[in-house]
N, CA, C and O atoms as a Tinker XYZ file with bonds, in Angstrom:
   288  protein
     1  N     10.021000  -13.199000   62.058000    73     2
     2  CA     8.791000  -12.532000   61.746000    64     1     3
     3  C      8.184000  -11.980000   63.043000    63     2     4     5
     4  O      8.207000  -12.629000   64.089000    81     3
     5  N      7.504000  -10.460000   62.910000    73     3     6
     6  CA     7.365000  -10.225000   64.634000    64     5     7
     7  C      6.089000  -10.299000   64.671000    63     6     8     9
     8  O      5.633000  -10.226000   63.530000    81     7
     9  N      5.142000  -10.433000   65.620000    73     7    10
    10  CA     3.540000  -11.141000   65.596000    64     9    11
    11  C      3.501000   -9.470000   65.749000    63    10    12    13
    12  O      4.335000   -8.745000   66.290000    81    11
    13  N      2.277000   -9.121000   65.102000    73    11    14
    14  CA     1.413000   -8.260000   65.197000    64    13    15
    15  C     -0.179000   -7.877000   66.335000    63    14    16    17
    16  O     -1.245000   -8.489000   66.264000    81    15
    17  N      0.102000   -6.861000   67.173000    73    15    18
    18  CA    -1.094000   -7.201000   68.510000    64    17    19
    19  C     -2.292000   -6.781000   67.399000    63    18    20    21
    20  O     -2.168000   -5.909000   66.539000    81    19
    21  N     -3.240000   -7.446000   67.584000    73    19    22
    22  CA    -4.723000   -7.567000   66.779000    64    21    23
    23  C     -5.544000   -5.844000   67.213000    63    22    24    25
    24  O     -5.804000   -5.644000   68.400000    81    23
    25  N     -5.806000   -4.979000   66.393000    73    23    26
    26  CA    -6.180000   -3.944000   66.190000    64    25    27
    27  C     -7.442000   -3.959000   65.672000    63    26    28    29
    28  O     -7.712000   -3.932000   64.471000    81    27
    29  N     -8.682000   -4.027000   67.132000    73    27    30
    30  CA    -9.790000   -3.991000   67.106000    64    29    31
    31  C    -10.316000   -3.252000   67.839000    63    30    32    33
    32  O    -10.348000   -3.274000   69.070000    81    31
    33  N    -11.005000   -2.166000   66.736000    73    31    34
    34  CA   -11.915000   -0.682000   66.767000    64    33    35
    35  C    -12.607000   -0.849000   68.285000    63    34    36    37
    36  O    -13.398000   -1.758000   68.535000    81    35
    37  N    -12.294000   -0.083000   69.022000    73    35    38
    38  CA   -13.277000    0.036000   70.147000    64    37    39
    39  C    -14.881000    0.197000   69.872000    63    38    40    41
    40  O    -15.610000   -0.760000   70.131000    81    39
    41  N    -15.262000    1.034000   69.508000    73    39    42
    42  CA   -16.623000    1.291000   68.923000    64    41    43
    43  C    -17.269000   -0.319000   68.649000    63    42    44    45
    44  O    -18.102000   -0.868000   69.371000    81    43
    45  N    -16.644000   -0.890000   67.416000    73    43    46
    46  CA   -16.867000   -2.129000   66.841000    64    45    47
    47  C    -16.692000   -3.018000   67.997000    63    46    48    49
    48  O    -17.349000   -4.028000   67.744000    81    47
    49  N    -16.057000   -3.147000   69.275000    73    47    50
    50  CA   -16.001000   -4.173000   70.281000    64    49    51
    51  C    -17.221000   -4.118000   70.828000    63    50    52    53
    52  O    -17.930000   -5.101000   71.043000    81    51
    53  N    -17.548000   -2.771000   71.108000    73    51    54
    54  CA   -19.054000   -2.438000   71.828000    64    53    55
    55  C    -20.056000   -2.744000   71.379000    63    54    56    57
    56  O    -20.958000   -3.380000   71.924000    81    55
    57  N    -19.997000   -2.222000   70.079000    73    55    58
    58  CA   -21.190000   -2.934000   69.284000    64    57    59
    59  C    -21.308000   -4.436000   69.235000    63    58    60    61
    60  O    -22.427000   -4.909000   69.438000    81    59
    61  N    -20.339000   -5.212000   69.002000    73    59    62
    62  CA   -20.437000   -6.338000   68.768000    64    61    63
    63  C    -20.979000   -7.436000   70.056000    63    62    64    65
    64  O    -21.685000   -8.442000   70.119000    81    63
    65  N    -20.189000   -6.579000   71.011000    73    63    66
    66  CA   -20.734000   -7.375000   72.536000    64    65    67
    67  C    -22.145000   -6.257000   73.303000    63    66    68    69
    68  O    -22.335000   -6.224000   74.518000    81    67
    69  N    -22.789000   -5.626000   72.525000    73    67    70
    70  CA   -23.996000   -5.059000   72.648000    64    69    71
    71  C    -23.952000   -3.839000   73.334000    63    70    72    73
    72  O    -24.803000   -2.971000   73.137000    81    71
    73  N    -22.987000   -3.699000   74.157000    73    71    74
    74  CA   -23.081000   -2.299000   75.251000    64    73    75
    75  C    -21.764000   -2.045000   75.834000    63    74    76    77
    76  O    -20.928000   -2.945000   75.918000    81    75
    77  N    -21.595000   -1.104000   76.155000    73    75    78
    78  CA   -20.101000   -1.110000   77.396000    64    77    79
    79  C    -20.158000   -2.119000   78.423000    63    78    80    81
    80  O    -19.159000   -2.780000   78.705000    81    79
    81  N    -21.197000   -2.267000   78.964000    73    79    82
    82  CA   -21.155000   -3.126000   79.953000    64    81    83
    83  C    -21.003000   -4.365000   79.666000    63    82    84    85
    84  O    -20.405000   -5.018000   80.521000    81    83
    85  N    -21.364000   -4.938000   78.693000    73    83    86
    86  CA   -21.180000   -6.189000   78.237000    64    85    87
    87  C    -19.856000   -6.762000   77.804000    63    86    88    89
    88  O    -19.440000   -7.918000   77.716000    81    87
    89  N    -19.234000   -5.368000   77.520000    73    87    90
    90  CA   -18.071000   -5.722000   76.961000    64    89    91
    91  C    -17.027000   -5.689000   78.011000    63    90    92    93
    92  O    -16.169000   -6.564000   77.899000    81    91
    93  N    -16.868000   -4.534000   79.415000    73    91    94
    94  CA   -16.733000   -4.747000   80.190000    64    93    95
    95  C    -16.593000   -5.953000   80.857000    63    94    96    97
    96  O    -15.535000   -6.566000   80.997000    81    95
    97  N    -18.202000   -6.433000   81.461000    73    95    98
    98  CA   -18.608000   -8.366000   81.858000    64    97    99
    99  C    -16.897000   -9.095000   80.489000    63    98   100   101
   100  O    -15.724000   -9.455000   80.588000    81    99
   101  N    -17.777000   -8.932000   79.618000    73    99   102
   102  CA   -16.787000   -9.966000   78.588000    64   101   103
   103  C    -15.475000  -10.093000   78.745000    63   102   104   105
   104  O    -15.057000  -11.226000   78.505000    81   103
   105  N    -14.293000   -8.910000   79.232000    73   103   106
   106  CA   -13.217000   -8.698000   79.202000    64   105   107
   107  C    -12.859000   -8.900000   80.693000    63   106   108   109
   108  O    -11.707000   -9.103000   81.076000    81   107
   109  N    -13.908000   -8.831000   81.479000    73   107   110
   110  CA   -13.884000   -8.868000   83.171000    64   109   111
   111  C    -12.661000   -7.845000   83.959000    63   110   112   113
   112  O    -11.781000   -8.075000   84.789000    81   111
   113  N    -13.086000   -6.718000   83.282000    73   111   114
   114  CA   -12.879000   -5.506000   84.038000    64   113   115
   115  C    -13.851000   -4.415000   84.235000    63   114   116   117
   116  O    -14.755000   -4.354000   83.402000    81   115
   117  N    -13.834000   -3.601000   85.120000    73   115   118
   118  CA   -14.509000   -2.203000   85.049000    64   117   119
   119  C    -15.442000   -1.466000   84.211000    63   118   120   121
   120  O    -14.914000   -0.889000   83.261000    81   119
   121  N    -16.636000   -1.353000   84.327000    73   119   122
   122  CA   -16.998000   -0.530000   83.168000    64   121   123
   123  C    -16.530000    1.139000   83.147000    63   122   124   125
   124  O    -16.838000    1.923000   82.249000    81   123
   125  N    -15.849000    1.417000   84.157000    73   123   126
   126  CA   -15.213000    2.470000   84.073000    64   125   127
   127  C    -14.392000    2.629000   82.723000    63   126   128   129
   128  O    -14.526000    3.448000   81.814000    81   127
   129  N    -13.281000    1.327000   82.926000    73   127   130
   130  CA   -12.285000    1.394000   81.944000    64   129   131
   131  C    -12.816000    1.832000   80.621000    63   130   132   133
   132  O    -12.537000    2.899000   80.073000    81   131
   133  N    -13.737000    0.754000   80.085000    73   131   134
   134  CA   -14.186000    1.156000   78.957000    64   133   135
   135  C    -14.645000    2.731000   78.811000    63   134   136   137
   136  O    -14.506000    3.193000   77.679000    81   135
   137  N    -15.199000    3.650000   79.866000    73   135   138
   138  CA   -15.398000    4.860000   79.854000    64   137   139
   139  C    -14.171000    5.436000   79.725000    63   138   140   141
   140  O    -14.003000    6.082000   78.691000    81   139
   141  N    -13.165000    5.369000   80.587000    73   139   142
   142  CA   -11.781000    5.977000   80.242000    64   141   143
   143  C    -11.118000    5.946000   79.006000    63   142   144   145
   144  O    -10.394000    6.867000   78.627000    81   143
   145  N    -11.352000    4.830000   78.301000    73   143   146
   146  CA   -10.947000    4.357000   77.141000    64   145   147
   147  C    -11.500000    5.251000   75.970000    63   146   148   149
   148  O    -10.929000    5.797000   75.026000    81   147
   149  N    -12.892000    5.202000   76.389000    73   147   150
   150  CA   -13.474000    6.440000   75.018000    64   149   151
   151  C    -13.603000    7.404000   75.748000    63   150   152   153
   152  O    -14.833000    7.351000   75.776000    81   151
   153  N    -13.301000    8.498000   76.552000    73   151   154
   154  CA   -13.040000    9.625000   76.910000    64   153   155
   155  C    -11.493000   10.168000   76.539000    63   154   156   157
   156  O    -11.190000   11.340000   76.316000    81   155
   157  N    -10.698000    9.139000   76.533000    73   155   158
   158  CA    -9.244000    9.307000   76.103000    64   157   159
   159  C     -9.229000    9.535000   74.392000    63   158   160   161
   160  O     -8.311000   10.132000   73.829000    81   159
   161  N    -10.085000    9.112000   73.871000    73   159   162
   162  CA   -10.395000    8.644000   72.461000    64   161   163
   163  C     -9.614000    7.594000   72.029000    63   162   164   165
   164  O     -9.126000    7.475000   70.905000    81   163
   165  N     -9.524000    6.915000   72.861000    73   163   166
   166  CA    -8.539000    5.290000   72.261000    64   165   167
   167  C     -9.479000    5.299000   71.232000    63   166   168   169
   168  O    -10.674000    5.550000   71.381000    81   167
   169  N     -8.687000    4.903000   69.745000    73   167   170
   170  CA    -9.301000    4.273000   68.631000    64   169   171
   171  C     -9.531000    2.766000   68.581000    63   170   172   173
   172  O    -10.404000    2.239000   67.891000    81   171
   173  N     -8.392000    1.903000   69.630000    73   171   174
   174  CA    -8.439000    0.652000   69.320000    64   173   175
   175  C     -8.930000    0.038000   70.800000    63   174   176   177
   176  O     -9.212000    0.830000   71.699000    81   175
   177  N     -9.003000   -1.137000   70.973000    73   175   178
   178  CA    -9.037000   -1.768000   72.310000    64   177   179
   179  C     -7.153000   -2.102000   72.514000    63   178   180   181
   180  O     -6.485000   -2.596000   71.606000    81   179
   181  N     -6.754000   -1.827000   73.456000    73   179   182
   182  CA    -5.612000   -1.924000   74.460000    64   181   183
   183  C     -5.008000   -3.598000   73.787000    63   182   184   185
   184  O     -5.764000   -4.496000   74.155000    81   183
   185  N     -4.111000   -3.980000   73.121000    73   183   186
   186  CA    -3.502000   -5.335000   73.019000    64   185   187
   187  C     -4.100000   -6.322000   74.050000    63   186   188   189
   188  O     -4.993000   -7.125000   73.777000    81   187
   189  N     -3.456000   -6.166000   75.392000    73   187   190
   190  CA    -4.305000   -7.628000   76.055000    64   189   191
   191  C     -5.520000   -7.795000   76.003000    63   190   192   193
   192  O     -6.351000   -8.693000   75.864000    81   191
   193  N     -5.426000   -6.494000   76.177000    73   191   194
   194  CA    -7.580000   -6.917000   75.767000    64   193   195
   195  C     -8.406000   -7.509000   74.308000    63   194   196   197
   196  O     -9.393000   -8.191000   74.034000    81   195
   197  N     -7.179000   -6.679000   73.514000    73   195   198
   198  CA    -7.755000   -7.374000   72.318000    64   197   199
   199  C     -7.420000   -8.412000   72.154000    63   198   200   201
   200  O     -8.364000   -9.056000   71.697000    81   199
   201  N     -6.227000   -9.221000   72.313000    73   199   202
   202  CA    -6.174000  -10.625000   72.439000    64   201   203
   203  C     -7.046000  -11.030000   73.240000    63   202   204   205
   204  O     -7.589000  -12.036000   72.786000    81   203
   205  N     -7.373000  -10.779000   74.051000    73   203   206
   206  CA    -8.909000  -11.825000   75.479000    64   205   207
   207  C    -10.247000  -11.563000   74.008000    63   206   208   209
   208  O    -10.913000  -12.356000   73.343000    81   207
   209  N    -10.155000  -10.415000   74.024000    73   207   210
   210  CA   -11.732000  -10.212000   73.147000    64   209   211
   211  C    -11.861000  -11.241000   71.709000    63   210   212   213
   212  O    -12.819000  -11.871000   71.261000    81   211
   213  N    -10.328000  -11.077000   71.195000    73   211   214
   214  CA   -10.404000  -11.996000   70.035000    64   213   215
   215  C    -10.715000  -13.114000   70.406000    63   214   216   217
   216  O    -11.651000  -13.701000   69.863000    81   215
   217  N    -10.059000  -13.622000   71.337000    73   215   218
   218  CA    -9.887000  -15.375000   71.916000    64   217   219
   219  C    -11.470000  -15.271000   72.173000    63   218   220   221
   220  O    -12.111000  -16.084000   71.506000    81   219
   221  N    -12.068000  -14.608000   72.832000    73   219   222
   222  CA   -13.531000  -15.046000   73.288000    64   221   223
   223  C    -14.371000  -15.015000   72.151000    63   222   224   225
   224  O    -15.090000  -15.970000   71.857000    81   223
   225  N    -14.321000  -14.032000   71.535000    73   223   226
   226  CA   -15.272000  -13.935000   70.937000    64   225   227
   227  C    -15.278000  -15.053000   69.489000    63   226   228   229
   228  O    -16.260000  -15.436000   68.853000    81   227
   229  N    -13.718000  -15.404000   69.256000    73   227   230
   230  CA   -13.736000  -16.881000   68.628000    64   229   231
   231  C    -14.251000  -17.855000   69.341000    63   230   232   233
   232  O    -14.541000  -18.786000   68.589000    81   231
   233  N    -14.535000  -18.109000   70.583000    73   231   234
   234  CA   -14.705000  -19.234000   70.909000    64   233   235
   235  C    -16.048000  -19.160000   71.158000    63   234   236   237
   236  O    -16.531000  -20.136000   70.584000    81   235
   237  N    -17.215000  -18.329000   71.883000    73   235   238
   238  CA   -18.469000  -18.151000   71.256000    64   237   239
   239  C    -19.201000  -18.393000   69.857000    63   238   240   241
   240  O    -20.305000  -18.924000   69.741000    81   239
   241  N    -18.363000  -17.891000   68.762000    73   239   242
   242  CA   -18.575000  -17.997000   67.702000    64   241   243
   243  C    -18.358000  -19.726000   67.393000    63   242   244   245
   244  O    -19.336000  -20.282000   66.894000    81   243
   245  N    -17.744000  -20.152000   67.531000    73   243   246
   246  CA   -17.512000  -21.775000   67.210000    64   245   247
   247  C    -18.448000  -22.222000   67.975000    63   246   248   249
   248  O    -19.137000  -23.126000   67.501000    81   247
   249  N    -18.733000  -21.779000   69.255000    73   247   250
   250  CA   -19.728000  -22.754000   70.270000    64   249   251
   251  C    -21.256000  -22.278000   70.452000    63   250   252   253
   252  O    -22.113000  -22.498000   71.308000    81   251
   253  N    -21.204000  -21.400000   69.059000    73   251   254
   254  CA   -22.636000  -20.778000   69.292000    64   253   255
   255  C    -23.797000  -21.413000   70.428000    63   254   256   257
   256  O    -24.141000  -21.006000   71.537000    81   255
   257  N    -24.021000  -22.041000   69.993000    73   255   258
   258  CA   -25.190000  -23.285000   70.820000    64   257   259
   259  C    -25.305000  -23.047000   72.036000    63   258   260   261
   260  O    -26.356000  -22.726000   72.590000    81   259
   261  N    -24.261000  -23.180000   72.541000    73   259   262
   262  CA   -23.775000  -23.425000   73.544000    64   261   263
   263  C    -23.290000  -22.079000   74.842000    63   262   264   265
   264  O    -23.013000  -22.140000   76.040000    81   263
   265  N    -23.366000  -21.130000   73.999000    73   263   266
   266  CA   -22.872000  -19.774000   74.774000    64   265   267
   267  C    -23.340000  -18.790000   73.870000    63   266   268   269
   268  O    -22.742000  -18.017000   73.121000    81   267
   269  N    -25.202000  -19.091000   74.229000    73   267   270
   270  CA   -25.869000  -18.135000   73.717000    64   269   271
   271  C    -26.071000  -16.813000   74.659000    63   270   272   273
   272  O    -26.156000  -16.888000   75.885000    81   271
   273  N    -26.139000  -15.532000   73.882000    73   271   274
   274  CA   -26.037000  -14.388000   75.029000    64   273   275
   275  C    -24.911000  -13.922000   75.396000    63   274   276   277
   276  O    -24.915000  -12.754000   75.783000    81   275
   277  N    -23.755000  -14.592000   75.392000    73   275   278
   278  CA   -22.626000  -13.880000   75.628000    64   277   279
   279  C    -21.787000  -13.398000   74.430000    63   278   280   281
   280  O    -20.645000  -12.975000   74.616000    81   279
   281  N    -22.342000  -13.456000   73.193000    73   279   282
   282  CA   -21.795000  -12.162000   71.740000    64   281   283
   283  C    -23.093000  -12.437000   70.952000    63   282   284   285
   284  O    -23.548000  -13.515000   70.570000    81   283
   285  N    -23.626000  -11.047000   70.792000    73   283   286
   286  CA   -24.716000  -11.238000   69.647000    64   285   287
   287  C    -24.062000  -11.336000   68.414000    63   286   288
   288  O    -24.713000  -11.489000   67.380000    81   287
């Protein structure tokens, strides 16, 4: 069975982590990138990234309490 890389909407990453920059901070690269990224018109976030973004943003979500501010 071949694993599938997780296909999550750029737009929807931004929104979800509030701004480019945040999402940027979140992924701990460049806020350039993210500019390159929607100037290119990437539809999705890049595989490694979307695996880091998934992994984080699951683990915020479970630890709400606890890691407030870093995903609205």
């Amino acid at each position: 069975m071949k694993n599938i890389d997780p296909q999550i909407p750029l737009k929807e990453a931004i929104e979800k982590s509030g701004s480019q920059a945040s999402l940027a901070r979140l992924l701990e690269i460049n806020r350039v990138n993210i500019t390159d990224w929607k100037n290119a018109n990437l539809e999705f976030l890049p595989p490694l990234h979307a695996y880091r973004f998934e992994r984080l943003t699951d683990l915020c979500i479970k630890n709400n309490n606890q890691h407030k501010g870093i995903i609205k």
